[in-house]
C-alpha positions as CSV (number, residue, x, y, z in Angstrom):
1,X,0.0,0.0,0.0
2,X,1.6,3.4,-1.3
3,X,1.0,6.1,1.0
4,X,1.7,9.9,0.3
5,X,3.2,12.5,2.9
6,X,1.6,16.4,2.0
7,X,2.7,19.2,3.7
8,X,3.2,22.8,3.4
9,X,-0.5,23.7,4.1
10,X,-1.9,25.8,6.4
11,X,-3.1,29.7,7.2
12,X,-1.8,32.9,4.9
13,X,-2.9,36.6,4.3
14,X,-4.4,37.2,0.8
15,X,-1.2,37.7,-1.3
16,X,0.4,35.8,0.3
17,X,2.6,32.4,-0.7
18,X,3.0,28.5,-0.1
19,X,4.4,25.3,-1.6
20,X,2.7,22.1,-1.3
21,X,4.6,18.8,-1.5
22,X,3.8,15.3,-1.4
23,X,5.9,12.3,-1.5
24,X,5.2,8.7,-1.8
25,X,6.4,6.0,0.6
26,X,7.8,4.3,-2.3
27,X,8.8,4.0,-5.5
28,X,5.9,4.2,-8.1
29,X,6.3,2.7,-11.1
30,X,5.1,4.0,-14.8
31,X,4.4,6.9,-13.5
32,X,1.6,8.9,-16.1
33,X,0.7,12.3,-14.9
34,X,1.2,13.8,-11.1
35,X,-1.2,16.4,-9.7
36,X,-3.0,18.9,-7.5
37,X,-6.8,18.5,-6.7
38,X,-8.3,20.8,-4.1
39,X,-12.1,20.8,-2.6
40,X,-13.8,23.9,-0.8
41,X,-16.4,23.1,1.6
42,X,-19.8,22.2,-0.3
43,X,-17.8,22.0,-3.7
44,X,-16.7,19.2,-5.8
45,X,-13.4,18.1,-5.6
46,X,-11.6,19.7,-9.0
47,X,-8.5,19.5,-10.6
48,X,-6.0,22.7,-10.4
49,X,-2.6,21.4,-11.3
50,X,-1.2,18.7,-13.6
51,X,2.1,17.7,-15.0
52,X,2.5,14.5,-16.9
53,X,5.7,12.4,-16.9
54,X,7.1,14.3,-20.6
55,X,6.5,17.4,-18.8
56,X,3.5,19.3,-19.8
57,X,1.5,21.2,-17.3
58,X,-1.5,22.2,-17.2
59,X,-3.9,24.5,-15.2
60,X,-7.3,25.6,-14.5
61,X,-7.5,29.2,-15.2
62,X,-8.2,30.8,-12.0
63,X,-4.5,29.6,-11.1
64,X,-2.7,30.5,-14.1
65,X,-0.1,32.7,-13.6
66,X,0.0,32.0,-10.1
67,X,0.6,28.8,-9.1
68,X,3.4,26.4,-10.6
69,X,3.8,22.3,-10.3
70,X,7.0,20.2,-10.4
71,X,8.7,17.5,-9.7
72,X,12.1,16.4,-8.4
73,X,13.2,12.7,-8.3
74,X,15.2,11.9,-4.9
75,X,16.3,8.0,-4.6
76,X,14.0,6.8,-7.2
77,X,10.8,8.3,-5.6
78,X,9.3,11.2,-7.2
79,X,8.4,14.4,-5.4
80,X,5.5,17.0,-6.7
81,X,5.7,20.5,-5.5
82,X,2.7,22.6,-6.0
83,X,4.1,26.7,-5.4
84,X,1.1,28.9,-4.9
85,X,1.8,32.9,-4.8
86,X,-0.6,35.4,-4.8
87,X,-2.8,33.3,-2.8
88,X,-6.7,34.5,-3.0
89,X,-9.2,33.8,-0.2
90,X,-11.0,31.6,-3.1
91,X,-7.9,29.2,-3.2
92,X,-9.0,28.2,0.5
93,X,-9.7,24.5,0.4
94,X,-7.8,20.6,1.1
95,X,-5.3,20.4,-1.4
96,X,-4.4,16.5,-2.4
97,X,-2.0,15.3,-3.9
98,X,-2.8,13.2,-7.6
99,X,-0.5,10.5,-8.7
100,X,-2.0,8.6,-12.3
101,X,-0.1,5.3,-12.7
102,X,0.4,2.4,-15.3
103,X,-1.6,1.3,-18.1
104,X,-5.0,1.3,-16.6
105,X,-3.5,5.1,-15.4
106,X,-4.6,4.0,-11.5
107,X,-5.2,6.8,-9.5
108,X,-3.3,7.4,-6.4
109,X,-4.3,10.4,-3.5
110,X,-3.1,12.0,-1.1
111,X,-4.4,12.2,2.6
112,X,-5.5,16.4,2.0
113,X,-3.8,19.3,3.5
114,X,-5.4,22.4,4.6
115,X,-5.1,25.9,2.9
116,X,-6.7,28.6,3.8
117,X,-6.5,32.1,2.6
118,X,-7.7,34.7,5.2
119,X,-6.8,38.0,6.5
């Protein structure tokens, strides 16, 4: 059983910046696409970050501009970074991470972490 460690969540001022990461407790293989979901309280879960193992990102638009995704590998297990600046009171939510794996591109999550966007 894969697990994920988030962190980098918590309380900012509008304006304001973090960076989300999440790491798996072990190596995942065939690796598709790794990404950022977030949910707000009485909203669907949606999809605000993805980058896919060539490279390509992609974002909703409320984001663009603002918020970047990465990855680093460190002893064979892949890292993704979500950087958020210019944080909004809207971008208060869970953040999870997204891992897609293999050929039936298996969806792997993260346990949530908390941002929220107040003054």
């Amino acid at each position: 059983q894969v697990q994920f460690v988030e962190s980098g969540g918590g309380l900012v001022q509008p304006g304001g910046s973090l960076t989300l990461s999440c790491a798996a407790s072990r190596r995942i293989f065939s690796i598709n696409a790794m990404g950022w979901y977030r949910q707000a309280p009485g909203e669907q879960r949606e999809l605000v970050a993805l980058i896919t193992s060539g490279g390509i990102t992609n974002y909703i638009d409320s984001v663009k501009g603002r918020f970047t995704i990465s990855i680093s590998r460190d002893n064979d297990k892949k890292t993704v970074y979500l950087q958020m600046n210019s944080l909004k009171p809207e971008d208060t939510a869970v953040y999870y991470c997204n891992v897609r794996a293999g050929v039936a591109n298996y969806y792997y999550w993260g346990q949530g972490t908390q941002v929220t966007v107040s003054s």
